[in-house]
mmCIF file as gemmi writes it, N, C-alpha and C atoms, coordinates in Angstrom:
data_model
loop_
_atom_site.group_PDB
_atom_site.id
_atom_site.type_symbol
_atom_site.label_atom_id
_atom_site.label_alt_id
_atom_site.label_comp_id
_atom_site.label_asym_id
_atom_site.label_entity_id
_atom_site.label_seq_id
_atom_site.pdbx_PDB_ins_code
_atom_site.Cartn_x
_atom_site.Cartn_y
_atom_site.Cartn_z
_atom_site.occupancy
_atom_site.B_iso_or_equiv
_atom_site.pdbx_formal_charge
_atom_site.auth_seq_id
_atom_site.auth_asym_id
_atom_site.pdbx_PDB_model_num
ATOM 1 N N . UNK Axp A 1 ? 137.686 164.683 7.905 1 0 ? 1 A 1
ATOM 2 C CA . UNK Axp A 1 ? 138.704 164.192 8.8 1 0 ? 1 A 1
ATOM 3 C C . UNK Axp A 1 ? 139.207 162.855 8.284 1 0 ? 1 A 1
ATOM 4 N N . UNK Axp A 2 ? 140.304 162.849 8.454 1 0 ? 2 A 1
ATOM 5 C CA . UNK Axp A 2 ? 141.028 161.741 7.866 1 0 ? 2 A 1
ATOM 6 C C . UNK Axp A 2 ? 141.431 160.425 9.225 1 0 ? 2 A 1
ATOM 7 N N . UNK Axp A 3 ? 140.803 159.281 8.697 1 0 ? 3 A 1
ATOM 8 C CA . UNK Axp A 3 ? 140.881 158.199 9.737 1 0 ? 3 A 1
ATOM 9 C C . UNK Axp A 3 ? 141.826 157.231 9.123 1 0 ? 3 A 1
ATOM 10 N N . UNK Axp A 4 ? 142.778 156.767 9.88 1 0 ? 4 A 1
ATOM 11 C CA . UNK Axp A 4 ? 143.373 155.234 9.846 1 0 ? 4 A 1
ATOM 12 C C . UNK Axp A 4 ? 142.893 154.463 10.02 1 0 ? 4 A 1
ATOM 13 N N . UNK Axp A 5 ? 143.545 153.466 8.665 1 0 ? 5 A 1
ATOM 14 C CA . UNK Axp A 5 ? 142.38 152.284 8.598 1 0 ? 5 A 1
ATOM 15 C C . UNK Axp A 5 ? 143.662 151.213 8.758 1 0 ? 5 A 1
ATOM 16 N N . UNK Axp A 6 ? 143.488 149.976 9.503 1 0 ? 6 A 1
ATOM 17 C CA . UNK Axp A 6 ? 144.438 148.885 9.403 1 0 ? 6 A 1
ATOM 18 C C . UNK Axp A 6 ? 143.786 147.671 8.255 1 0 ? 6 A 1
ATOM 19 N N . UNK Axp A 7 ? 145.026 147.666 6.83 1 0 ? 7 A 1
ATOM 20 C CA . UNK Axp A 7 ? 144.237 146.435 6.147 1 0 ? 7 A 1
ATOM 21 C C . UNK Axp A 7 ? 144.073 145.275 7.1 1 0 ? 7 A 1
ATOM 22 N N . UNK Axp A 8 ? 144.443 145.015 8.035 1 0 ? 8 A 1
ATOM 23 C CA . UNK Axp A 8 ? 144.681 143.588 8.861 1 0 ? 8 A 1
ATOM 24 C C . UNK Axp A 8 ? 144.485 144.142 10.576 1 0 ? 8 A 1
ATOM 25 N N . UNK Axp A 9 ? 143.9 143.174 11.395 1 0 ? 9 A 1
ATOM 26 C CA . UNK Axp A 9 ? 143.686 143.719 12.987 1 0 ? 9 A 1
ATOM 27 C C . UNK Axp A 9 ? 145.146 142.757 13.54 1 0 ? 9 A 1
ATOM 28 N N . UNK Axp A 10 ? 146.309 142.597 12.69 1 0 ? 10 A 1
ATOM 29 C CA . UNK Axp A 10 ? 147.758 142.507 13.28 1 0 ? 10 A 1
ATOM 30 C C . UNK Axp A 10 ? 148.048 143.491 14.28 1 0 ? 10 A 1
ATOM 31 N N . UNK Axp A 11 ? 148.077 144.653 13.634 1 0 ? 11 A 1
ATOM 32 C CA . UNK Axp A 11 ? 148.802 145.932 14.014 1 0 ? 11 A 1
ATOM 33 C C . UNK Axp A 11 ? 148.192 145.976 15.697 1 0 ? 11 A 1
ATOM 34 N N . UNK Axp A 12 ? 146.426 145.76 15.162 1 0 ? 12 A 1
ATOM 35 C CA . UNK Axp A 12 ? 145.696 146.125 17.114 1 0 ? 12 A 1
ATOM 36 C C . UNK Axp A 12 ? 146.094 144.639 18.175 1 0 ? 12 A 1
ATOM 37 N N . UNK Axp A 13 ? 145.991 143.909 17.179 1 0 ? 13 A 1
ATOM 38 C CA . UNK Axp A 13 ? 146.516 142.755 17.909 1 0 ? 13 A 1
ATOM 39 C C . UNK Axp A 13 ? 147.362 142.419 18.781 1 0 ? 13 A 1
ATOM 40 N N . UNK Axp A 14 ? 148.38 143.211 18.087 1 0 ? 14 A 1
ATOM 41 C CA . UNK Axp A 14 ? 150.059 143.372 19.259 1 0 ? 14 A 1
ATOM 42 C C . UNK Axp A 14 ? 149.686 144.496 19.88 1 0 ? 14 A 1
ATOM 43 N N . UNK Axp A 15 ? 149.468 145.461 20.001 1 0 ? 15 A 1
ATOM 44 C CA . UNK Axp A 15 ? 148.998 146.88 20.577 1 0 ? 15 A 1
ATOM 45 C C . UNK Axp A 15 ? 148.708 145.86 21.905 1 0 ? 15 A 1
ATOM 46 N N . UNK Axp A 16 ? 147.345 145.479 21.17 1 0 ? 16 A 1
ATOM 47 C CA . UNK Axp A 16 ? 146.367 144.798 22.361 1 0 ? 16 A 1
ATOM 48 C C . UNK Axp A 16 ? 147.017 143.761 23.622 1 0 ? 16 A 1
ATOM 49 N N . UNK Axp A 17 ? 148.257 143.154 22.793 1 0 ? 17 A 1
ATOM 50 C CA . UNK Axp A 17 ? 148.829 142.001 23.464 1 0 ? 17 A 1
ATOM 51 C C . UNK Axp A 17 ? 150.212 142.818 24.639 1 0 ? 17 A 1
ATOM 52 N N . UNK Axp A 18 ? 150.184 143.883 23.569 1 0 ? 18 A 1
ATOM 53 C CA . UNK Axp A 18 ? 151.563 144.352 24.235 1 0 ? 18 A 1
ATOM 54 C C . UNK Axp A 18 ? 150.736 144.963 25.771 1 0 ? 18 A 1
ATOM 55 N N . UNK Axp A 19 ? 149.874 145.869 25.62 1 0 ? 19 A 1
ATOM 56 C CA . UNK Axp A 19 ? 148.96 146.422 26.444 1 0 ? 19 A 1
ATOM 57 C C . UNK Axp A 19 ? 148.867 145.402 27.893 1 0 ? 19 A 1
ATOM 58 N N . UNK Axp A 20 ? 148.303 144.189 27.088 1 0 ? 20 A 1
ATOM 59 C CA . UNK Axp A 20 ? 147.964 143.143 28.355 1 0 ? 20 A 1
ATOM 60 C C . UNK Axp A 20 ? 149.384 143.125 29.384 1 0 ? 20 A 1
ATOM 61 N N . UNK Axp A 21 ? 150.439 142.829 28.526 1 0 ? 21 A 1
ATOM 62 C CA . UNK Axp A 21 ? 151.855 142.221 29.142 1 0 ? 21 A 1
ATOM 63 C C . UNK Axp A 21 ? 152.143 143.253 30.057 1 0 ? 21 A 1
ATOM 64 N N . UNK Axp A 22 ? 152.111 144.701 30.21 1 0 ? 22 A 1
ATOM 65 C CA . UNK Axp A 22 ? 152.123 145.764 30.383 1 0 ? 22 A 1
ATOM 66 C C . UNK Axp A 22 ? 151.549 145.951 31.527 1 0 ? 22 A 1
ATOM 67 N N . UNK Axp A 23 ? 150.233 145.6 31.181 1 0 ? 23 A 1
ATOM 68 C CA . UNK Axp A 23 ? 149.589 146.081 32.419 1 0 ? 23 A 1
ATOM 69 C C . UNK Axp A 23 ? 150.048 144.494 33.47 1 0 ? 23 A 1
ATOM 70 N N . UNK Axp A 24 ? 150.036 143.557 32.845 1 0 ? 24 A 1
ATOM 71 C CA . UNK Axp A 24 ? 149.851 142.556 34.243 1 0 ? 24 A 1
ATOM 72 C C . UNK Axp A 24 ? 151.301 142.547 34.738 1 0 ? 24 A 1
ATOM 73 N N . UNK Axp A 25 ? 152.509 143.053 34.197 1 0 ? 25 A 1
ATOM 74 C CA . UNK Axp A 25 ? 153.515 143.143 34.913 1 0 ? 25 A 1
ATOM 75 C C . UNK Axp A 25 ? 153.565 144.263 35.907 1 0 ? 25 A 1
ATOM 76 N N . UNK Axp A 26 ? 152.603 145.588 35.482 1 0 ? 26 A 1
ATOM 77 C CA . UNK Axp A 26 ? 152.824 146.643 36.681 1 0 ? 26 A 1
ATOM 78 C C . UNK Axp A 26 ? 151.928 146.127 37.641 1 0 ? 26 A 1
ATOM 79 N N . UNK Axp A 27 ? 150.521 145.319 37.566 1 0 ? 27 A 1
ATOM 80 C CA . UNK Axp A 27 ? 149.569 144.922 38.301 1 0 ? 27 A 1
ATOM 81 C C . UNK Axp A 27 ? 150.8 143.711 39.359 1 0 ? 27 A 1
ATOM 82 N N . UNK Axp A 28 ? 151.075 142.997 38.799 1 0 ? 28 A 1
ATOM 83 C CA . UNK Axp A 28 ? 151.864 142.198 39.441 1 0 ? 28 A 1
ATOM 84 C C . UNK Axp A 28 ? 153.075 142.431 40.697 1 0 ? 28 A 1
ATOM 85 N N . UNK Axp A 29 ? 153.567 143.258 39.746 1 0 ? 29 A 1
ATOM 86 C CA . UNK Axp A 29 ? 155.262 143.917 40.572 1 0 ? 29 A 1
ATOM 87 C C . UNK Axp A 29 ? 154.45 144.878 42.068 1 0 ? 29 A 1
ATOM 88 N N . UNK Axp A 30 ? 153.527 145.732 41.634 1 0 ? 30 A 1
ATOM 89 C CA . UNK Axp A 30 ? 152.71 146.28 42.629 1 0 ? 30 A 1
ATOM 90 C C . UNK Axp A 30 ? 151.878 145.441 44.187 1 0 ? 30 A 1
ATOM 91 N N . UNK Axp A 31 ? 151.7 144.373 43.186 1 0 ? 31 A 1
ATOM 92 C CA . UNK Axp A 31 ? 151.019 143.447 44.298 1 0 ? 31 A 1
ATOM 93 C C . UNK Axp A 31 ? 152.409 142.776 45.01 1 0 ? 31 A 1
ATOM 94 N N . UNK Axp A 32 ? 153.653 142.386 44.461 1 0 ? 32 A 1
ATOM 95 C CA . UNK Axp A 32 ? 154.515 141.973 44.742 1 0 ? 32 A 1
ATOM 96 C C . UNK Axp A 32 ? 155.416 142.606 45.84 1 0 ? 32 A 1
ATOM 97 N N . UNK Axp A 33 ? 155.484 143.474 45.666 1 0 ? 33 A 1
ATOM 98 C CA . UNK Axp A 33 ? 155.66 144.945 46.522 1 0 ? 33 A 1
ATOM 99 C C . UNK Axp A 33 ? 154.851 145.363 47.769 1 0 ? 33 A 1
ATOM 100 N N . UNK Axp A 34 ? 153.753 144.788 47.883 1 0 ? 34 A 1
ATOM 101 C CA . UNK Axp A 34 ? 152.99 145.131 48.58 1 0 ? 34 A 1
ATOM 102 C C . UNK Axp A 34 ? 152.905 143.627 49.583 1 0 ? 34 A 1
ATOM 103 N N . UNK Axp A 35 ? 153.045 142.782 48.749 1 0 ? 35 A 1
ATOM 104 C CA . UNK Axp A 35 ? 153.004 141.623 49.697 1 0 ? 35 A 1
ATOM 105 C C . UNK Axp A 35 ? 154.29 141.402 50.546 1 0 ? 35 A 1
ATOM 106 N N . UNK Axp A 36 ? 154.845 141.751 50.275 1 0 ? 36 A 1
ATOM 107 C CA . UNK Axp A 36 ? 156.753 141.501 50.812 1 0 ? 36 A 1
ATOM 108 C C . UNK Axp A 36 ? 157.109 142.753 51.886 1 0 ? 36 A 1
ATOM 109 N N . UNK Axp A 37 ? 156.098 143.555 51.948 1 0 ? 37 A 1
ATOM 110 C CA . UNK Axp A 37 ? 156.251 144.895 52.647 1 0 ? 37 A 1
ATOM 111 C C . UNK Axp A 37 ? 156.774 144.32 54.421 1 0 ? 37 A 1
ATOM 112 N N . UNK Axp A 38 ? 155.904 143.231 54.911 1 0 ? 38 A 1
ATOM 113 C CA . UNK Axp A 38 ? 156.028 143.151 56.228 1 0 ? 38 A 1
ATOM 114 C C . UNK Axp A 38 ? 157.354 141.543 56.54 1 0 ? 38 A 1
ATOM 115 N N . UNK Axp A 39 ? 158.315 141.465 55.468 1 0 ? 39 A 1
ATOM 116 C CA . UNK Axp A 39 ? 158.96 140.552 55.595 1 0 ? 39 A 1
ATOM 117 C C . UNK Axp A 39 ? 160.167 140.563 56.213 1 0 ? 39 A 1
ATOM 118 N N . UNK Axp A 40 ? 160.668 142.251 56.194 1 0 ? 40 A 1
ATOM 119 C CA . UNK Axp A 40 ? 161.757 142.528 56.676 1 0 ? 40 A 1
ATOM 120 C C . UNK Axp A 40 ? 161.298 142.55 58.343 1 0 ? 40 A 1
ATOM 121 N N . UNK Axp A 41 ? 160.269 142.487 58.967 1 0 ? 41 A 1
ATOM 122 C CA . UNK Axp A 41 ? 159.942 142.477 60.292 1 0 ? 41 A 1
ATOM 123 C C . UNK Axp A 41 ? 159.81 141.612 60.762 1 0 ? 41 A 1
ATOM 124 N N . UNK Axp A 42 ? 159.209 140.425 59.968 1 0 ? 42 A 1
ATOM 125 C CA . UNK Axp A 42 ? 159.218 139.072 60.137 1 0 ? 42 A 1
ATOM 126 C C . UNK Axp A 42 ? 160.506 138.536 60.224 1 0 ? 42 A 1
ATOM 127 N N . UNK Axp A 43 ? 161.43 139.03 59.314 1 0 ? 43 A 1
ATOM 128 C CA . UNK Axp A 43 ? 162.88 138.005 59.351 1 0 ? 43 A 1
ATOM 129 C C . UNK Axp A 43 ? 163.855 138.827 60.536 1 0 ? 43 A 1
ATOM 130 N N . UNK Axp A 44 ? 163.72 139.63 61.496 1 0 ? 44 A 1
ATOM 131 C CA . UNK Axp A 44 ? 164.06 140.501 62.137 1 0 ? 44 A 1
ATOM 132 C C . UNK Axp A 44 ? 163.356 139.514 63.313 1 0 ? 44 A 1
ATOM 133 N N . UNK Axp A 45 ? 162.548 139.437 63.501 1 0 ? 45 A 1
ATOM 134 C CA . UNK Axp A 45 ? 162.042 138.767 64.887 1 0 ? 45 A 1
ATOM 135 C C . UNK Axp A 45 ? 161.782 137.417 65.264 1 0 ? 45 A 1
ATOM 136 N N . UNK Axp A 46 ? 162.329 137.055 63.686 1 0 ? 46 A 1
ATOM 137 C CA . UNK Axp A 46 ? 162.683 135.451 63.993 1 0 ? 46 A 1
ATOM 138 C C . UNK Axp A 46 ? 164.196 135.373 64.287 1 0 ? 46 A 1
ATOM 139 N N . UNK Axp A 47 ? 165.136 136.364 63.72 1 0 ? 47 A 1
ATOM 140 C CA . UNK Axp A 47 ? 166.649 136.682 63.896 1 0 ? 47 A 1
ATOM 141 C C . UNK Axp A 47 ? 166.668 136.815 65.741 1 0 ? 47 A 1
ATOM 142 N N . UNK Axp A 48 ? 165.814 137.479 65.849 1 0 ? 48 A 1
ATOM 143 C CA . UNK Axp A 48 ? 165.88 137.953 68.007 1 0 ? 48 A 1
ATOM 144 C C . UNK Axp A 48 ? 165.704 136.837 68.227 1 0 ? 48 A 1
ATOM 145 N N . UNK Axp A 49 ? 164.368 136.115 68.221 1 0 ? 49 A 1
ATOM 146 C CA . UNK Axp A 49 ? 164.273 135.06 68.58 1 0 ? 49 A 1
ATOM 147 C C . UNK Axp A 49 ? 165.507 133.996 68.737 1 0 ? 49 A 1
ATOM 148 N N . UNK Axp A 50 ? 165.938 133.525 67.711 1 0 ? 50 A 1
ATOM 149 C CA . UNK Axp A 50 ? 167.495 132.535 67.838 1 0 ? 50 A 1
ATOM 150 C C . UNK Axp A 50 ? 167.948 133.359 68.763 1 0 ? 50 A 1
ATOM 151 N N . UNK Axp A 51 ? 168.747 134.588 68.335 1 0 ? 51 A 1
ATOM 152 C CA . UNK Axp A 51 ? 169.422 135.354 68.947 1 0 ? 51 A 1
ATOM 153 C C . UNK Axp A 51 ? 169.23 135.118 70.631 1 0 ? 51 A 1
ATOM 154 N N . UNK Axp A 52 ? 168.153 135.099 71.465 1 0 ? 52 A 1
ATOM 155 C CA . UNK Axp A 52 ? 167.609 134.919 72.475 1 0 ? 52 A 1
ATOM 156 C C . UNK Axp A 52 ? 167.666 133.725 73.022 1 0 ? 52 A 1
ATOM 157 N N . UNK Axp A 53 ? 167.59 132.785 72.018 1 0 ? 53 A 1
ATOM 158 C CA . UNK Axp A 53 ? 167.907 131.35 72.36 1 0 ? 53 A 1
ATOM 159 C C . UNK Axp A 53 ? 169.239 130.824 72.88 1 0 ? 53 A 1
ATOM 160 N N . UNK Axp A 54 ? 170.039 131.182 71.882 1 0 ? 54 A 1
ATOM 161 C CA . UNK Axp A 54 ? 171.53 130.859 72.05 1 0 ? 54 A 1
ATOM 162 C C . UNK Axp A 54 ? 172.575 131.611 73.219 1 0 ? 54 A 1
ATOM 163 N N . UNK Axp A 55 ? 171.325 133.181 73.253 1 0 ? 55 A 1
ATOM 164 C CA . UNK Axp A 55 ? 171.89 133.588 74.885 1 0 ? 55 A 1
ATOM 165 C C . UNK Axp A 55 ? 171.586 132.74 75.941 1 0 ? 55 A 1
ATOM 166 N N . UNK Axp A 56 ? 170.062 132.245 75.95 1 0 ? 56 A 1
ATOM 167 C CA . UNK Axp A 56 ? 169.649 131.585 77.144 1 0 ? 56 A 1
ATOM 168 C C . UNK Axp A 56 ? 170.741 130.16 77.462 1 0 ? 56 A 1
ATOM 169 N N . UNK Axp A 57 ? 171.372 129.762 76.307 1 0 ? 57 A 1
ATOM 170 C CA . UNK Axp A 57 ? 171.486 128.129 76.085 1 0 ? 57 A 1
ATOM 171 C C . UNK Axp A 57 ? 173.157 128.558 76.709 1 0 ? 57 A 1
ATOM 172 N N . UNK Axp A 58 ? 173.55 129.747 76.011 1 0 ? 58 A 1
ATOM 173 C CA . UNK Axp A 58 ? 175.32 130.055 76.722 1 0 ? 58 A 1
ATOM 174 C C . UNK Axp A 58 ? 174.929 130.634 78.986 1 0 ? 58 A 1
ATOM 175 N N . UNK Axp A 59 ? 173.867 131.195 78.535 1 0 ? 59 A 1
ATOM 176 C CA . UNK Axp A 59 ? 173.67 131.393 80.255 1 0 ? 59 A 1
ATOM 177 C C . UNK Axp A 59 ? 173.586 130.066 81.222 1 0 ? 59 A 1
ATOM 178 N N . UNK Axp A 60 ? 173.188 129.069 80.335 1 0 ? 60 A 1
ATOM 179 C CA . UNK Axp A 60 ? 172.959 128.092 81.269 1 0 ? 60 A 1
ATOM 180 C C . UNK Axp A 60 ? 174.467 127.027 80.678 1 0 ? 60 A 1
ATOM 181 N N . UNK Axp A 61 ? 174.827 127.088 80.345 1 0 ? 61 A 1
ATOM 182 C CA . UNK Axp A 61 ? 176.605 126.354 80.1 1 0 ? 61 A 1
ATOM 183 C C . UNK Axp A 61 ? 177.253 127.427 81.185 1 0 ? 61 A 1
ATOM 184 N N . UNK Axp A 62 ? 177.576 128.496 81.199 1 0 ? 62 A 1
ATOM 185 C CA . UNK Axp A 62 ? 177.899 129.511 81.888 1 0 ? 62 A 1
ATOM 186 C C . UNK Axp A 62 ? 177.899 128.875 83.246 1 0 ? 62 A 1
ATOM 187 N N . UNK Axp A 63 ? 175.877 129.1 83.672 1 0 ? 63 A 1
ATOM 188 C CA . UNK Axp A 63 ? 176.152 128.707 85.543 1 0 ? 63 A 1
ATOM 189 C C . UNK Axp A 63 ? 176.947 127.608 85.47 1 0 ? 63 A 1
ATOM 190 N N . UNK Axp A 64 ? 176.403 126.279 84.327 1 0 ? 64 A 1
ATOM 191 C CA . UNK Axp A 64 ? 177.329 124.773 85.06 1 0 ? 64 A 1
ATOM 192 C C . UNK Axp A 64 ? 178.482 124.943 85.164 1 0 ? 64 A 1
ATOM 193 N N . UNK Axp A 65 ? 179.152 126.153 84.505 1 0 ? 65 A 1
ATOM 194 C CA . UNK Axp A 65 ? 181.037 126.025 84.239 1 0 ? 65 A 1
ATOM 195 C C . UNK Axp A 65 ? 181.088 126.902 85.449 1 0 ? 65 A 1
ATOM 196 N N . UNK Axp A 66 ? 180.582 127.567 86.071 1 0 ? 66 A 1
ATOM 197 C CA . UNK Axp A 66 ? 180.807 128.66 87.26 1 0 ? 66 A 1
ATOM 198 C C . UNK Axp A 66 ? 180.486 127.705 88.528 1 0 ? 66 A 1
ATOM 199 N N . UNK Axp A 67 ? 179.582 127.153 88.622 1 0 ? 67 A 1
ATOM 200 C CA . UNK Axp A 67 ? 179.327 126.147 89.967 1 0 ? 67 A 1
ATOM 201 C C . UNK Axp A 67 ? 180.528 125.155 89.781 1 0 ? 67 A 1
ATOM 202 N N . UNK Axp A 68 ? 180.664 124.717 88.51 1 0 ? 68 A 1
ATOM 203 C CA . UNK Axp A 68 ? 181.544 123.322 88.733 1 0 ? 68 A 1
ATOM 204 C C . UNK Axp A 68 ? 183.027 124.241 89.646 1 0 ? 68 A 1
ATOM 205 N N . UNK Axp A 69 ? 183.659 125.171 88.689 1 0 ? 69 A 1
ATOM 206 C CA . UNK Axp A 69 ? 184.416 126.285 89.161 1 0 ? 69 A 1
ATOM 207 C C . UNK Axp A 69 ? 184.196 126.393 90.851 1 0 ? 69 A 1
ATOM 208 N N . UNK Axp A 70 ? 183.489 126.635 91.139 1 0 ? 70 A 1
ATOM 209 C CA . UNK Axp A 70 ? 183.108 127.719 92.651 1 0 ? 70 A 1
ATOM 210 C C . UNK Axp A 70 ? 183.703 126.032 93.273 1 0 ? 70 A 1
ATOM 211 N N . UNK Axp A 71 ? 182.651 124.727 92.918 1 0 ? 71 A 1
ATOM 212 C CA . UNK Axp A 71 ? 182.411 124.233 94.138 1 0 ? 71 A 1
ATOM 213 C C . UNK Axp A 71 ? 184.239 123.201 94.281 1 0 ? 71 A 1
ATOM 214 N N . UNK Axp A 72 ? 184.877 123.445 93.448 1 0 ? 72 A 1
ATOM 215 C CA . UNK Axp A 72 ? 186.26 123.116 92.779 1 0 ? 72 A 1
ATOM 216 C C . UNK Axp A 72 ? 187.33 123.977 94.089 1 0 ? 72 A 1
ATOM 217 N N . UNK Axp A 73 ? 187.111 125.462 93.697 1 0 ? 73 A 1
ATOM 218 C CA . UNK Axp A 73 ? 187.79 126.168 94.096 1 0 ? 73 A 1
ATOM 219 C C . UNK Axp A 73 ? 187.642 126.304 96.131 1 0 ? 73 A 1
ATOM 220 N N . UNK Axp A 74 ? 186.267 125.822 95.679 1 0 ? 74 A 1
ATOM 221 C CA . UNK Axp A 74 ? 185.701 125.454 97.963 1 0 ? 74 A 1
ATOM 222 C C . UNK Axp A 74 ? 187.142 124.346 98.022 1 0 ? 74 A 1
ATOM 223 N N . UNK Axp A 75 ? 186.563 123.243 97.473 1 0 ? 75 A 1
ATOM 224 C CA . UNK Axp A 75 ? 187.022 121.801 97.78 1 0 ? 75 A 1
ATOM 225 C C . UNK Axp A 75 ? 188.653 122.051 97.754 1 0 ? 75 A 1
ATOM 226 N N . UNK Axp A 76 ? 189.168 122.842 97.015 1 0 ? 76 A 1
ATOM 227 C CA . UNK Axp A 76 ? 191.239 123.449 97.072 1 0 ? 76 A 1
ATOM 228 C C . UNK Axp A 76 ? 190.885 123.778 98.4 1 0 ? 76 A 1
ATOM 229 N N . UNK Axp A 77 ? 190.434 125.216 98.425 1 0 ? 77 A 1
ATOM 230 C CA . UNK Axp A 77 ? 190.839 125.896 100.039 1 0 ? 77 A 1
ATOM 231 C C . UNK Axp A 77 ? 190.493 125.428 100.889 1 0 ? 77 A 1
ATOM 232 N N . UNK Axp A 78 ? 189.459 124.687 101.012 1 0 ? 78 A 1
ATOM 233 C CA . UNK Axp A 78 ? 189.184 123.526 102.063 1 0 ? 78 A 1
ATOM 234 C C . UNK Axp A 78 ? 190.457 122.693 102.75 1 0 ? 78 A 1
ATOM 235 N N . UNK Axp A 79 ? 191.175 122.049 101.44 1 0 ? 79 A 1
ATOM 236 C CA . UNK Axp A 79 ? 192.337 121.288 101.512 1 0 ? 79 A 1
ATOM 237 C C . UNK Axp A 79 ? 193.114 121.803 101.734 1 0 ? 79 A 1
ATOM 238 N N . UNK Axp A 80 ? 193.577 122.98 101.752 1 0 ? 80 A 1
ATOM 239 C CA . UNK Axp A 80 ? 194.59 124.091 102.264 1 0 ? 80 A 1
ATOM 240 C C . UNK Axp A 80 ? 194.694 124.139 103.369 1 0 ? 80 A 1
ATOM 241 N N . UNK Axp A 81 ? 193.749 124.924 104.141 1 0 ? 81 A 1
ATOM 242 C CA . UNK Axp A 81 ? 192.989 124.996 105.468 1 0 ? 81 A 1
ATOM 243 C C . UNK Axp A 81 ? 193.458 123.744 106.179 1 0 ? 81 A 1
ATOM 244 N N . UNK Axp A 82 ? 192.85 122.798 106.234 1 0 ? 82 A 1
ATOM 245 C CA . UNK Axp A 82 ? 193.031 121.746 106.449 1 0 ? 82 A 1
ATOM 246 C C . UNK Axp A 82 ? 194.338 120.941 107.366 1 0 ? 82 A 1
C-alpha cells in the first residue's frame, strides 16, 4: 500500500489551522444563534411596555383637557341661564 509522505508538516499545519478556524466559527455562530434566540421577546415587551406608558401619560392629559373642558362649558351655561 502506498502512503503519503509530507517532506515538511506545512501542508498538516494549514489543514490543522484551517480545521481550527472552521470549527470555532461553526462552534461560535451556533452559540451565537442560540444566545440571541430570546431577544426578539425581550425587545417586544420592552416595546409594550413604553407603548403602555405613553397611553397612560395621554389618558391622564386627556382627563385634565376634558375636566378643564366640562368645568368651562358648566361655568358658559351657568352664565346663560343666569
Amino acid at each position: 500500500m502506498t502512503s503519503i509522505r509530507y517532506n515538511s508538516d506545512r501542508g498538516t499545519e494549514v489543514g490543522l489551522r484551517l480545521y481550527c478556524l472552521m470549527r470555532s466559527l461553526a462552534v461560535s455562530t451556533g452559540q451565537r444563534l442560540r444566545d440571541e434566540s430570546g431577544e426578539g421577546v425581550i425587545s417586544a415587551a420592552i416595546a409594550v411596555l413604553i407603548v403602555a406608558g405613553l397611553g397612560a401619560l395621554m389618558w391622564v392629559g386627556f382627563r385634565s383637557i376634558w375636566q378643564d373642558a366640562e368645568s368651562t362649558t358648566r361655568s358658559k351655561i351657568s352664565e346663560i341661564g343666569n
